[in-house]
PDB file with one MODEL, atoms N, CA, C and O in Angstrom:
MODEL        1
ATOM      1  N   UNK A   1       0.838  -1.190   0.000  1.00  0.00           N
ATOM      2  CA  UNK A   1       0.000   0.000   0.000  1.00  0.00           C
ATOM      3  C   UNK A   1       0.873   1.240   0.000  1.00  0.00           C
ATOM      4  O   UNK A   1       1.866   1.233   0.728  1.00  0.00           O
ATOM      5  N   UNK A   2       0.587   2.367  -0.789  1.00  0.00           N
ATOM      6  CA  UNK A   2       1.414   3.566  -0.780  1.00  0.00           C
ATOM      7  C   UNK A   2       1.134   3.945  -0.157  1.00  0.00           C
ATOM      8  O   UNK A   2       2.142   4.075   0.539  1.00  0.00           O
ATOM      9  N   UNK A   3      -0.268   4.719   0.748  1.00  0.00           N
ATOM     10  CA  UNK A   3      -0.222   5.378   1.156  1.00  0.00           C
ATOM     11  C   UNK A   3      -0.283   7.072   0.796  1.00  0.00           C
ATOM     12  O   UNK A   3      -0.145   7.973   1.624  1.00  0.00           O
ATOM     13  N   UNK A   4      -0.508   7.218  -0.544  1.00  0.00           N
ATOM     14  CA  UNK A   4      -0.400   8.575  -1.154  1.00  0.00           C
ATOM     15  C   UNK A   4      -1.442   8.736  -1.362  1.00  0.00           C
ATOM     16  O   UNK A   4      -2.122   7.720  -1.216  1.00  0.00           O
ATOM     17  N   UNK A   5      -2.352  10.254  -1.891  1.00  0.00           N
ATOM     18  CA  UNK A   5      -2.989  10.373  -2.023  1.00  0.00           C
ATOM     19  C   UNK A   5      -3.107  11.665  -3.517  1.00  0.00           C
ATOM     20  O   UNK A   5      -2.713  12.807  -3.754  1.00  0.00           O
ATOM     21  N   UNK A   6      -3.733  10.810  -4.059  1.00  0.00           N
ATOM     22  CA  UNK A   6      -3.875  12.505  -5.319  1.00  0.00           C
ATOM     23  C   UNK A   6      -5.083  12.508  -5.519  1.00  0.00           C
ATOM     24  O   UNK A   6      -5.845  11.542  -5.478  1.00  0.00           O
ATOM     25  N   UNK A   7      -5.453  14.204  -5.871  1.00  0.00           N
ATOM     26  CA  UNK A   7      -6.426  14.912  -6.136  1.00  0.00           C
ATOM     27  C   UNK A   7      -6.611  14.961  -7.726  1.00  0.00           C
ATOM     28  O   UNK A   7      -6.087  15.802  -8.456  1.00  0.00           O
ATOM     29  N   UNK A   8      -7.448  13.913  -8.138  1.00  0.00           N
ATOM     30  CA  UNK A   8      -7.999  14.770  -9.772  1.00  0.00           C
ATOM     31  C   UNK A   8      -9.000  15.582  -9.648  1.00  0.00           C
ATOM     32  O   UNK A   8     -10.030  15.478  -8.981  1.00  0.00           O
ATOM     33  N   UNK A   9      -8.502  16.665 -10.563  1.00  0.00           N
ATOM     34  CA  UNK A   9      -9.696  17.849 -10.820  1.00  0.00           C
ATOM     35  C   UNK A   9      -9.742  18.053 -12.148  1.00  0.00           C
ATOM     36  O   UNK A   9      -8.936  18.655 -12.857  1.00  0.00           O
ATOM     37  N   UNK A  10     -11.167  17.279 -12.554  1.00  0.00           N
ATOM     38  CA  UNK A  10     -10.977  16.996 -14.270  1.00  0.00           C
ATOM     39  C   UNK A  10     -12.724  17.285 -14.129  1.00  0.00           C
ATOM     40  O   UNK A  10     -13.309  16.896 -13.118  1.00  0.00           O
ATOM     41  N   UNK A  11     -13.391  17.928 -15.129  1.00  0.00           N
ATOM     42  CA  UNK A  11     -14.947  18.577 -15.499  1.00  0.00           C
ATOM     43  C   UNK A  11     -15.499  17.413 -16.339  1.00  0.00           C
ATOM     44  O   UNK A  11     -16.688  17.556 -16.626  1.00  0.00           O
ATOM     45  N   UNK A  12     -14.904  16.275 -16.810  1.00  0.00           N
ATOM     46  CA  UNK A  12     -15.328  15.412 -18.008  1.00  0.00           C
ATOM     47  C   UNK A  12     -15.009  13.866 -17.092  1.00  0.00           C
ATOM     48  O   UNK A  12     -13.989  13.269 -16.749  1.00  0.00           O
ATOM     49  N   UNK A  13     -16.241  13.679 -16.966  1.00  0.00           N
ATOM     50  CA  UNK A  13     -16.377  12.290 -16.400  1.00  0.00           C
ATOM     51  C   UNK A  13     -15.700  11.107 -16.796  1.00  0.00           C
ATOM     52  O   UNK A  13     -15.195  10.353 -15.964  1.00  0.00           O
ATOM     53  N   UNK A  14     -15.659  10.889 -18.099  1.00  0.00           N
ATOM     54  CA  UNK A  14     -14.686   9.788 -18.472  1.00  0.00           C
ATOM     55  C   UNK A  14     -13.268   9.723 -18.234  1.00  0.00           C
ATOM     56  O   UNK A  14     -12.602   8.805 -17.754  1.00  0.00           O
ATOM     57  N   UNK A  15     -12.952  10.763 -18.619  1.00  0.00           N
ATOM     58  CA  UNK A  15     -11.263  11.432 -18.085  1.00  0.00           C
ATOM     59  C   UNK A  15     -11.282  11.186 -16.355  1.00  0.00           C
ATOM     60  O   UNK A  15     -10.544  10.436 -15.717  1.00  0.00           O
ATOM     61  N   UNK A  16     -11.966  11.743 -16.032  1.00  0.00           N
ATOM     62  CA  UNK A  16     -12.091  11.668 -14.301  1.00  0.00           C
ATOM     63  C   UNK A  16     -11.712   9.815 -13.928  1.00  0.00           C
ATOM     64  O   UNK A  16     -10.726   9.383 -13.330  1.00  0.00           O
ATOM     65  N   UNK A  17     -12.942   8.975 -14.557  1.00  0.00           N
ATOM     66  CA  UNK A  17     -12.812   7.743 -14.138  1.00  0.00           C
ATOM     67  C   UNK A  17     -11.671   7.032 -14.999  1.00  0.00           C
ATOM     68  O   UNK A  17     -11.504   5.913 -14.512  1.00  0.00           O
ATOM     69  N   UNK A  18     -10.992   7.196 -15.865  1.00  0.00           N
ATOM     70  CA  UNK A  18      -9.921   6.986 -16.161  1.00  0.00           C
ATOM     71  C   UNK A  18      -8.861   7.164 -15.428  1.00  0.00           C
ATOM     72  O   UNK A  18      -8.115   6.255 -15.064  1.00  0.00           O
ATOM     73  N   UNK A  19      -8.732   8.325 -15.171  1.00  0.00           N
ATOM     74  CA  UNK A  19      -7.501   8.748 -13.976  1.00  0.00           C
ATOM     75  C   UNK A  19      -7.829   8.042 -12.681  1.00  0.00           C
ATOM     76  O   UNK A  19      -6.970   7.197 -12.429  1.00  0.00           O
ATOM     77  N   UNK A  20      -8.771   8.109 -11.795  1.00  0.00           N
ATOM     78  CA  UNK A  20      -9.147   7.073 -10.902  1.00  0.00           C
ATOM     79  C   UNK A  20      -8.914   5.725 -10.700  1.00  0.00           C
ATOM     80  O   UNK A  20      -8.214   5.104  -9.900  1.00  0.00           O
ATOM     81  N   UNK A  21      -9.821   5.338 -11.804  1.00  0.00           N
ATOM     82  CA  UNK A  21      -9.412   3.727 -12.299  1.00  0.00           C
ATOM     83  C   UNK A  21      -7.844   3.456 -11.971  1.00  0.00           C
ATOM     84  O   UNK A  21      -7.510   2.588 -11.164  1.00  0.00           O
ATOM     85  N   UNK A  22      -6.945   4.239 -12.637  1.00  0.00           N
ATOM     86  CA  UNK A  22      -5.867   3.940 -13.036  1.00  0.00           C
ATOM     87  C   UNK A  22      -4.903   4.140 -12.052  1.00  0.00           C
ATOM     88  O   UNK A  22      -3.916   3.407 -11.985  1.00  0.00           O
ATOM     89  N   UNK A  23      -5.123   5.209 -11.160  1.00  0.00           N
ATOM     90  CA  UNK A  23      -4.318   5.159  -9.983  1.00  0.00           C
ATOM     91  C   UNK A  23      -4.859   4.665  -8.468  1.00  0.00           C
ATOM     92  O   UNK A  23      -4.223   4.649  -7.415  1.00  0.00           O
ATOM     93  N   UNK A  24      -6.008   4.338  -8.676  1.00  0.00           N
ATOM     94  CA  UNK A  24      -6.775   3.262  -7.627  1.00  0.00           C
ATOM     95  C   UNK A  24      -6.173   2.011  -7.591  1.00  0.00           C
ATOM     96  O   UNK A  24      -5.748   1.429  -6.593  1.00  0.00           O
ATOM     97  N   UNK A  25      -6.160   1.532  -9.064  1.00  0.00           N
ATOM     98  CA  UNK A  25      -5.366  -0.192  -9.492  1.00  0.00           C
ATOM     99  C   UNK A  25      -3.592  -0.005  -9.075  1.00  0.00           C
ATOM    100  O   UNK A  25      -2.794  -0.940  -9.006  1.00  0.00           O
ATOM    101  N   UNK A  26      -3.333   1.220  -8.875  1.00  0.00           N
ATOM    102  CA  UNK A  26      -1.738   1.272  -8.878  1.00  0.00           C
ATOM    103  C   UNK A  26      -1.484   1.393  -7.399  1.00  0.00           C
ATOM    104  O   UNK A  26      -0.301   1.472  -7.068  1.00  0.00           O
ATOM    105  N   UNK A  27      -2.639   1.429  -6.212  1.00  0.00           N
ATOM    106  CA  UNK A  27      -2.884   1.234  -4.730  1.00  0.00           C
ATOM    107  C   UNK A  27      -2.934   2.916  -4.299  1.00  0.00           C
ATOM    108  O   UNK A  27      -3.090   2.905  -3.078  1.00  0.00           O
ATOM    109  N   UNK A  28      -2.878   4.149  -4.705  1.00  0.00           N
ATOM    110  CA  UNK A  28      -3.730   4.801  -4.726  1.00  0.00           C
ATOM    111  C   UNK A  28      -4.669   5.694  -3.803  1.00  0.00           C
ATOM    112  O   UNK A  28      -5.591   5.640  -4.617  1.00  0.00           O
ATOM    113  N   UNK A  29      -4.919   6.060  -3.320  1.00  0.00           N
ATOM    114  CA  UNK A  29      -6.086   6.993  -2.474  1.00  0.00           C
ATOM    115  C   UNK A  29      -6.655   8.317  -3.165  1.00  0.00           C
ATOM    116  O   UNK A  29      -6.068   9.375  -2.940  1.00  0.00           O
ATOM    117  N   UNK A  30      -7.676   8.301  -3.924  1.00  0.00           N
ATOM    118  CA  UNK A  30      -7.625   9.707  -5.017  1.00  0.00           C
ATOM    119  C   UNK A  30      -9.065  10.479  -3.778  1.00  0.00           C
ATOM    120  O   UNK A  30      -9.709  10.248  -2.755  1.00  0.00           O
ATOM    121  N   UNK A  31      -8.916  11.153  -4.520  1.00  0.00           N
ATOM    122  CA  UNK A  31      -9.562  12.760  -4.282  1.00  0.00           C
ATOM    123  C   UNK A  31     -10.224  13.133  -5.534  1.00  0.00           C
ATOM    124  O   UNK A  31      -9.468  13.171  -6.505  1.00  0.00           O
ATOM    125  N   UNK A  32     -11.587  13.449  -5.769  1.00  0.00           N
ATOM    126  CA  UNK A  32     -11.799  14.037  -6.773  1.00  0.00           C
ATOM    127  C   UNK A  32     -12.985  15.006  -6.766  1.00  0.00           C
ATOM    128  O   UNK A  32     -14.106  14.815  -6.294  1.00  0.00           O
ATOM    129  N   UNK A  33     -12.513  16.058  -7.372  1.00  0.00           N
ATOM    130  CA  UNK A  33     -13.275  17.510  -8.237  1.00  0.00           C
ATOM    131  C   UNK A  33     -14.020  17.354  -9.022  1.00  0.00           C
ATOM    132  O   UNK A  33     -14.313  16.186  -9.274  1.00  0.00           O
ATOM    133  N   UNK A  34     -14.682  18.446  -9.783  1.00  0.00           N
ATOM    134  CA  UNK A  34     -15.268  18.369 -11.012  1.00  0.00           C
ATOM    135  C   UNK A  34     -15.071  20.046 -10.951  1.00  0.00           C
ATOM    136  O   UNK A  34     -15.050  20.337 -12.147  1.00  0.00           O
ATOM    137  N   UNK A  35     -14.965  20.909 -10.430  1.00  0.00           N
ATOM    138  CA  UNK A  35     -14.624  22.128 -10.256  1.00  0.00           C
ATOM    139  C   UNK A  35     -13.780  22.945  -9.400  1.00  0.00           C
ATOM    140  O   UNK A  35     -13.598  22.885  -8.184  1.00  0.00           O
ATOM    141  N   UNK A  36     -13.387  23.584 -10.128  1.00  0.00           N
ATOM    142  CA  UNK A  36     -12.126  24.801  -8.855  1.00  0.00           C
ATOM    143  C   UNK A  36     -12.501  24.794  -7.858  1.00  0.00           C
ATOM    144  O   UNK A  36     -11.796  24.354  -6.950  1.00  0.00           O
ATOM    145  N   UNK A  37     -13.851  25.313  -7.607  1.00  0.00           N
ATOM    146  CA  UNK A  37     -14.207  25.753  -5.964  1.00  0.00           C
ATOM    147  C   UNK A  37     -14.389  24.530  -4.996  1.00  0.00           C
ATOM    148  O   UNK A  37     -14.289  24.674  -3.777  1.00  0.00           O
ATOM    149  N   UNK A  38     -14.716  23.070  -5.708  1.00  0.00           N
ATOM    150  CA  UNK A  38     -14.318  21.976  -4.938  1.00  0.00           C
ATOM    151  C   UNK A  38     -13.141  21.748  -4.871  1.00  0.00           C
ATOM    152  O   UNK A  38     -12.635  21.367  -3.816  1.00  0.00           O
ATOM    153  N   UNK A  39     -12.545  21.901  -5.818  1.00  0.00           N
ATOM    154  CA  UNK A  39     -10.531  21.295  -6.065  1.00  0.00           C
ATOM    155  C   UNK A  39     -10.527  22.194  -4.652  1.00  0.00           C
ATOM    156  O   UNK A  39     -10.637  21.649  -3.554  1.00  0.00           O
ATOM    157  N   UNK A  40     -10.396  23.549  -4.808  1.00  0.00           N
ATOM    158  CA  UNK A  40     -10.055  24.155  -3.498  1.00  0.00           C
ATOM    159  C   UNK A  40     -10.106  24.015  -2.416  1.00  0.00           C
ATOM    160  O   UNK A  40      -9.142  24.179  -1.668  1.00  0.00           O
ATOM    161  N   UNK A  41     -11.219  23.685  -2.066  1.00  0.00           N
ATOM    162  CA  UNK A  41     -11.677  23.234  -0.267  1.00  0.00           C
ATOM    163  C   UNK A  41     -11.134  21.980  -0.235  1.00  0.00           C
ATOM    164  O   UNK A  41     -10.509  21.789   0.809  1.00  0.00           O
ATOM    165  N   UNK A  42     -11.141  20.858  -1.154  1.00  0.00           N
ATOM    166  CA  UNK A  42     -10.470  19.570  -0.771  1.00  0.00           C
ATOM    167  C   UNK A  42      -8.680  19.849  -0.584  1.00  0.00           C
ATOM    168  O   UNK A  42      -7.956  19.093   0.063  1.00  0.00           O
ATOM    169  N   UNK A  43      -8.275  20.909  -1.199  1.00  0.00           N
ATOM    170  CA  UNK A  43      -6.921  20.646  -1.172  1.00  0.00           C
ATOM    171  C   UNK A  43      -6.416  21.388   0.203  1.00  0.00           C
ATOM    172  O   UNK A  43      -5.450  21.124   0.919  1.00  0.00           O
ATOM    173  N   UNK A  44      -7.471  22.467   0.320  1.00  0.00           N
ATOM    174  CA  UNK A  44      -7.098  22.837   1.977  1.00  0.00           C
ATOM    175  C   UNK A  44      -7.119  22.082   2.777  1.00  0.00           C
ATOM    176  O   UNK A  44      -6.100  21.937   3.452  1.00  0.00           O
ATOM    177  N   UNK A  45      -8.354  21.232   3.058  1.00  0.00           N
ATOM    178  CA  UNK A  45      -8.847  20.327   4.202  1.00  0.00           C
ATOM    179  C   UNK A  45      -8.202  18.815   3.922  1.00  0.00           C
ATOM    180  O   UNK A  45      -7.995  17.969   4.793  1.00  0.00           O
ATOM    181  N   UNK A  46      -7.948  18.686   2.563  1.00  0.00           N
ATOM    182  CA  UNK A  46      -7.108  17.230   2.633  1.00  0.00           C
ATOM    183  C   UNK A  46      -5.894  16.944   2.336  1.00  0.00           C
ATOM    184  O   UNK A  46      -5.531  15.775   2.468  1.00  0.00           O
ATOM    185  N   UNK A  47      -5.019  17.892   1.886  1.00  0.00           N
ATOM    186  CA  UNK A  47      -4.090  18.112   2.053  1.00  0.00           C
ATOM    187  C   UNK A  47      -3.258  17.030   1.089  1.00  0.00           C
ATOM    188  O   UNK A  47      -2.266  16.530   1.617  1.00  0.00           O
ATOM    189  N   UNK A  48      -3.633  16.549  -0.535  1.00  0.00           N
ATOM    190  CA  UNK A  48      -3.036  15.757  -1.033  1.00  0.00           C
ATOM    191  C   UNK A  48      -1.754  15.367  -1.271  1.00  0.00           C
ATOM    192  O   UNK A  48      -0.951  16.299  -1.314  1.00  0.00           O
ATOM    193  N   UNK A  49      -1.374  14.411  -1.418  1.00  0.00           N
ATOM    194  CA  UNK A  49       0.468  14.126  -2.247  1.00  0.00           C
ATOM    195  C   UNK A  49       0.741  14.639  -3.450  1.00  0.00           C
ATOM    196  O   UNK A  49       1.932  14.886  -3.636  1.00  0.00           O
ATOM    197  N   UNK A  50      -0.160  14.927  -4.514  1.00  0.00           N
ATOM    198  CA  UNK A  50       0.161  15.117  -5.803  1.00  0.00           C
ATOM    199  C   UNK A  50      -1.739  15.692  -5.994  1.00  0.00           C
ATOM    200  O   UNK A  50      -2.834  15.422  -5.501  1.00  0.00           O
ATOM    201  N   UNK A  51      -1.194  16.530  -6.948  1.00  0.00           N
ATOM    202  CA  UNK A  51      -2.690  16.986  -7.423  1.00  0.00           C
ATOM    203  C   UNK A  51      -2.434  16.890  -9.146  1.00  0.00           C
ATOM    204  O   UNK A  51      -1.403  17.182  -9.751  1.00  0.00           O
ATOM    205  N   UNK A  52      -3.976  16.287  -9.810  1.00  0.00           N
ATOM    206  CA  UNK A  52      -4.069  16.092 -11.646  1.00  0.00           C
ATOM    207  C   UNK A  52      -4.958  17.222 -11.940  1.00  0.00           C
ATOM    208  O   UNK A  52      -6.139  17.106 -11.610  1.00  0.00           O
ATOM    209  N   UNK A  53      -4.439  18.629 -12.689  1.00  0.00           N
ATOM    210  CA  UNK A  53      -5.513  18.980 -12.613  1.00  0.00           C
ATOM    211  C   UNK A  53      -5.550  19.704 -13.874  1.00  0.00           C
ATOM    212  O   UNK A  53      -4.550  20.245 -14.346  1.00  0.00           O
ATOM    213  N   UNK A  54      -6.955  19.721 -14.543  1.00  0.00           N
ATOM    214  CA  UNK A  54      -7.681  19.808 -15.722  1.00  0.00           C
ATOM    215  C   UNK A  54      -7.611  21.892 -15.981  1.00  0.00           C
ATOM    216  O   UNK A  54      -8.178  22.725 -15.275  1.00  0.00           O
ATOM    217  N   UNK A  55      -6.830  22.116 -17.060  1.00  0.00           N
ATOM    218  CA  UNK A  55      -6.304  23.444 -16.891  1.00  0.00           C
ATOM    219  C   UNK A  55      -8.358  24.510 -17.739  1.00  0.00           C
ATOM    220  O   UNK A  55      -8.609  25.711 -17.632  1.00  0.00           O
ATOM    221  N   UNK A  56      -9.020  23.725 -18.235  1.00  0.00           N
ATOM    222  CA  UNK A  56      -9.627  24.196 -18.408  1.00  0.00           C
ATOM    223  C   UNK A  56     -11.230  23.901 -18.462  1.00  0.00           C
ATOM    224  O   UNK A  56     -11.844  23.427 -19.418  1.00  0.00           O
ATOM    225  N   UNK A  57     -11.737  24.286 -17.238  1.00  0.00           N
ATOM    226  CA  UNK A  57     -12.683  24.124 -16.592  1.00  0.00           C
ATOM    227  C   UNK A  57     -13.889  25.158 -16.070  1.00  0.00           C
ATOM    228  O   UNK A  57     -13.431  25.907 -15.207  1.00  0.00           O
ATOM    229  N   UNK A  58     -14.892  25.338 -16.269  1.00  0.00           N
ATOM    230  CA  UNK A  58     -15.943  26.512 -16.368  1.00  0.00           C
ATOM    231  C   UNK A  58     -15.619  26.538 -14.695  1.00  0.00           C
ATOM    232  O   UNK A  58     -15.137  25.847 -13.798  1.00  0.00           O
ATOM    233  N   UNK A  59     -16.404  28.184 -15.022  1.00  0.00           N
ATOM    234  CA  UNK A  59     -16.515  29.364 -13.412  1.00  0.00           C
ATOM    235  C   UNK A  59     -15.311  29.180 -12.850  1.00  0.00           C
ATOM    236  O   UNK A  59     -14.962  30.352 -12.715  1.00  0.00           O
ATOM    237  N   UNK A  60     -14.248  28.392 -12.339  1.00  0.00           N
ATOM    238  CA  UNK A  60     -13.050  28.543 -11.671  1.00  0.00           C
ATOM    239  C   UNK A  60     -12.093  27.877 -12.483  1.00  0.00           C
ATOM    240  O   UNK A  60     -12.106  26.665 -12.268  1.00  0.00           O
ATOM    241  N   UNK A  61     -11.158  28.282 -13.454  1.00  0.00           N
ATOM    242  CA  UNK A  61     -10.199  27.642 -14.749  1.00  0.00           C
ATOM    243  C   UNK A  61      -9.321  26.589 -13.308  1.00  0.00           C
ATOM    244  O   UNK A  61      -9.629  26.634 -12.117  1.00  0.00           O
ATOM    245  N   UNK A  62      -8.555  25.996 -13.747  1.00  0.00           N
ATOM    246  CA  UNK A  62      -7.809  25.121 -13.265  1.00  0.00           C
ATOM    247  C   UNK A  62      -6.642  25.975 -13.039  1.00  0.00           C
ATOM    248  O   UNK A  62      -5.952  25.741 -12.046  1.00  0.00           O
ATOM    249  N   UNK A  63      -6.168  27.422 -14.228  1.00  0.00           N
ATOM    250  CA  UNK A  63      -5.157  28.132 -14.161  1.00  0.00           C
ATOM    251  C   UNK A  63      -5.158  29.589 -12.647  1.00  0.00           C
ATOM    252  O   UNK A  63      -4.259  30.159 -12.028  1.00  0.00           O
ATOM    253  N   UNK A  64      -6.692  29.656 -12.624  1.00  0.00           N
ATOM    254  CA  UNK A  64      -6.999  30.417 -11.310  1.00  0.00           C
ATOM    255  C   UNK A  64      -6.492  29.420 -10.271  1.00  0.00           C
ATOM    256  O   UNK A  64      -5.692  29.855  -9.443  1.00  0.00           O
ATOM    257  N   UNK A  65      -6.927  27.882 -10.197  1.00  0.00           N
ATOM    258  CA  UNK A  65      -6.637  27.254  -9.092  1.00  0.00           C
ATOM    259  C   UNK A  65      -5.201  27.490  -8.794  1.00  0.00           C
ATOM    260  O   UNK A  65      -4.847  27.865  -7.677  1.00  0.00           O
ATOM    261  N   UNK A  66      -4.615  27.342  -9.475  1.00  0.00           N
ATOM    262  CA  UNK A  66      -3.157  27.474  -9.355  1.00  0.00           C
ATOM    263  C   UNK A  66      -2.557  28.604  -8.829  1.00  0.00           C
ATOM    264  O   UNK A  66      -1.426  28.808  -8.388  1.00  0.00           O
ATOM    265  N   UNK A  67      -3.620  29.356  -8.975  1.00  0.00           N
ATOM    266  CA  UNK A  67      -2.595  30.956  -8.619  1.00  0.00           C
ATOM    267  C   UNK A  67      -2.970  30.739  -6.880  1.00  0.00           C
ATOM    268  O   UNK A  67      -2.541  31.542  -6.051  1.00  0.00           O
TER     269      UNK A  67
ENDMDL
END
């Protein structure tokens, strides 16, 4: 078990469960968004290992998240 945890923040469901899928099977702990203003509060309060995140995404861009 790793023990890590990453945050995808992806607006397109298939992409989302792709990335999931894929680092769930690799042992894994994900986090997931569908928007900035969620990416945000999860990354305060959960504090991930690595964050995936989708640079272009309605009402909060992925490039605001970043700033």
């Amino acid at each position: 078990m790793l023990n890590k945890t990453v945050m995808i923040i992806e607006d397109d469901f298939l992409h989302m469960k792709l990335f999931n899928d894929i680092l769930e099977n690799q042992g894994y702990t994900t986090l997931r968004a569908s928007d900035g203003a969620t990416a945000l509060e999860l990354a305060r309060t959960d504090n991930p290992d690595l964050i995936l995140l989708d640079t272009h995404m309605p009402r909060i861009s992925g490039l605001d998240v970043i700033k």
